[in-house]
N, C-alpha and C positions, 0 to 999 in steps of 0.2 A: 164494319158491317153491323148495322143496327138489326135488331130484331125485332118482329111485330107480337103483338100480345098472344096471339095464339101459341109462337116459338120462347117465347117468353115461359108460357104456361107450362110447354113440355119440357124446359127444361128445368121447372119448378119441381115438377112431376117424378123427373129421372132421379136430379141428388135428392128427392125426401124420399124416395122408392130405396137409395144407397145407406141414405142416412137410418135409416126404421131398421137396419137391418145391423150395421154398424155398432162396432164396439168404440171405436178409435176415431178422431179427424186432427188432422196436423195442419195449422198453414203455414206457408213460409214465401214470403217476400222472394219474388224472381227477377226484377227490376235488369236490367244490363243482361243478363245471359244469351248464350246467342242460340238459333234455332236447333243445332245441331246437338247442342245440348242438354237442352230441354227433349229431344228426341230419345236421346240415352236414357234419359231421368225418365220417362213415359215407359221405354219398354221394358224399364228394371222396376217400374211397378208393376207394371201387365206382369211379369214372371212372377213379381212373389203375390200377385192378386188382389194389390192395392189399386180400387178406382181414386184416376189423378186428374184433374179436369181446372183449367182457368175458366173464374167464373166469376161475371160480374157481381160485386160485393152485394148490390139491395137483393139480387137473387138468390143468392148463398144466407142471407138472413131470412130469407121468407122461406128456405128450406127447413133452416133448424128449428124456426120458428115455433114452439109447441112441444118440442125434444127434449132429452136428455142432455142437447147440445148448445140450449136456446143461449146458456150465458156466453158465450164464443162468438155471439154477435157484434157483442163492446169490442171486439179486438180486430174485425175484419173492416180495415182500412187499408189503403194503397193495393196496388198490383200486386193481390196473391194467387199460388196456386191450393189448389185441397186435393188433401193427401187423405182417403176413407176407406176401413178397411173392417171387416169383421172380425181378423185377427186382430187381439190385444196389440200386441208388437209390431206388425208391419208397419203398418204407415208409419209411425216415428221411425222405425228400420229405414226404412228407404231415402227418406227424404233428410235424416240426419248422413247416412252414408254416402248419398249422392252430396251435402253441403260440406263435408271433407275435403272433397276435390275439386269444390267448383265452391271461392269464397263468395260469389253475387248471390247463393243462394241462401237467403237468413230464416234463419225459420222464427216464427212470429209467436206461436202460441199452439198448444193442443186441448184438447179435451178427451180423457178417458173415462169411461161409462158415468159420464154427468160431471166428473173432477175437471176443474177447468187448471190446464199443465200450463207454465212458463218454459222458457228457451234451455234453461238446466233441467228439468223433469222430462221435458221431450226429451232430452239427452239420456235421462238416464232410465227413462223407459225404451229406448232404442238397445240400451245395451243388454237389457235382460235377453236372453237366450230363449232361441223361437218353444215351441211347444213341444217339437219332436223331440229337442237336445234335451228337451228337462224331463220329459216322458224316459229317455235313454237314459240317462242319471239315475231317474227314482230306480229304475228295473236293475240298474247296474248293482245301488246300494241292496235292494231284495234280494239279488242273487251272490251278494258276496258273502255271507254267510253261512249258505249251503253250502258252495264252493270252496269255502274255507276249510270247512268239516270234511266234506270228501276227498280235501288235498289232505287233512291231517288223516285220513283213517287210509289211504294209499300209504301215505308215510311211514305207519304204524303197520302194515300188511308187510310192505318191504323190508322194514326190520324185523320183523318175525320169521320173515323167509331168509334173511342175513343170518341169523342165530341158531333157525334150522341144519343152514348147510355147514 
C-alpha cells in the first residue's frame, strides 16, 4: 500500500516526535520472519516501552535527519525494523533478546546518544542491566555497611549478655 504525501508527512512527524525524545535506536534486518512473530517482538517492546515500527528506509532518514541520530542513515538499507526508545537499554534489550530465539532476525546497527553501535556493541549494550537493577545494586553497596556494623554491635551485645549470665 503506497502512501500519499500527506501520510508520508505524518509519518515523518510521528518517528522525529520519537526520535527528539530518544536515547537509543536499534535496526535490525527482519527479512523471512513470519507474522506471528513479529507480533511477539511488537508486544515485548510495547511492555518494556520501546516504539518498534517498519518503516520505509528514505522516511526513517528524513526523520533522523538533523539529530543526534543523522550518521545511522549510511546503514538503513534493506527491510528493516526501528527499535526507539528513551531508555538507554531497551531497545538494544529487546530486539537483541527477541534475535536469540528467532535467527532471521539480524540486527544491523544502533546508535546511542549520537555513538553510532555495530552488531557487538548493540549486544553489548543490551546486556547492561536495566536502570532499576543498577539503582538496587548502588542502594545494596550503601547499605552494606551500616548493616554490617549493626550485625557486628548485635554480635558484640550478645556476647556481653553470654559473659554476663
Amino acid at each position: 500500500m503506497s502512501l500519499n504525501l500527506n501520510d508520508k508527512k505524518a509519518v515523518v512527524a510521528e518517528v522525529s516526535a520519537k526520535v527528539a525524545t530518544a536515547q537509543t535506536i536499534v535496526v535490525a534486518e527482519y527479512r523471512g520472519i513470519q507474522v506471528g512473530s513479529l507480533t511477539q517482538l511488537r508486544a515485548q517492546a510495547r511492555a518494556q516501552g520501546v516504539y518498534l515500527r517498519v518503516l520505509k528506509n528514505t522516511l526513517a532518514r528524513r526523520a533522523v535527519e538533523g539529530t543526534q541520530f543523522a550518521d545511522l542513515a549510511s546503514q538503513l538499507t534493506g527491510p528493516l525494523i526501528y527499535s526507539i526508545s528513551e531508555d538507554a537499554v531497551a531497545a538494544a534489550k529487546v530486539v537483541s533478546d527477541f534475535a536469540k530465539t528467532n535467527d532471521k532476525l539480524v540486527v544491523k546497527a544502533g546508535n546511542f546518544a549520537g555513538k553510532q553501535l555495530d552488531k557487538a556493541a548493540v549486544a553489548a549494550l543490551a546486556n547492561i542491566p536495566s536502570r532499576e537493577v543498577l539503582l538496587a545494586q548502588v542502594l545494596g553497596m550503601m547499605q552494606a555497611p551500616v548493616s554490617g556494623f549493626a550485625r557486628a554491635l548485635a554480635a558484640l551485645a550478645a556476647k556481653k549478655e553470654a559473659e554476663a549470665a
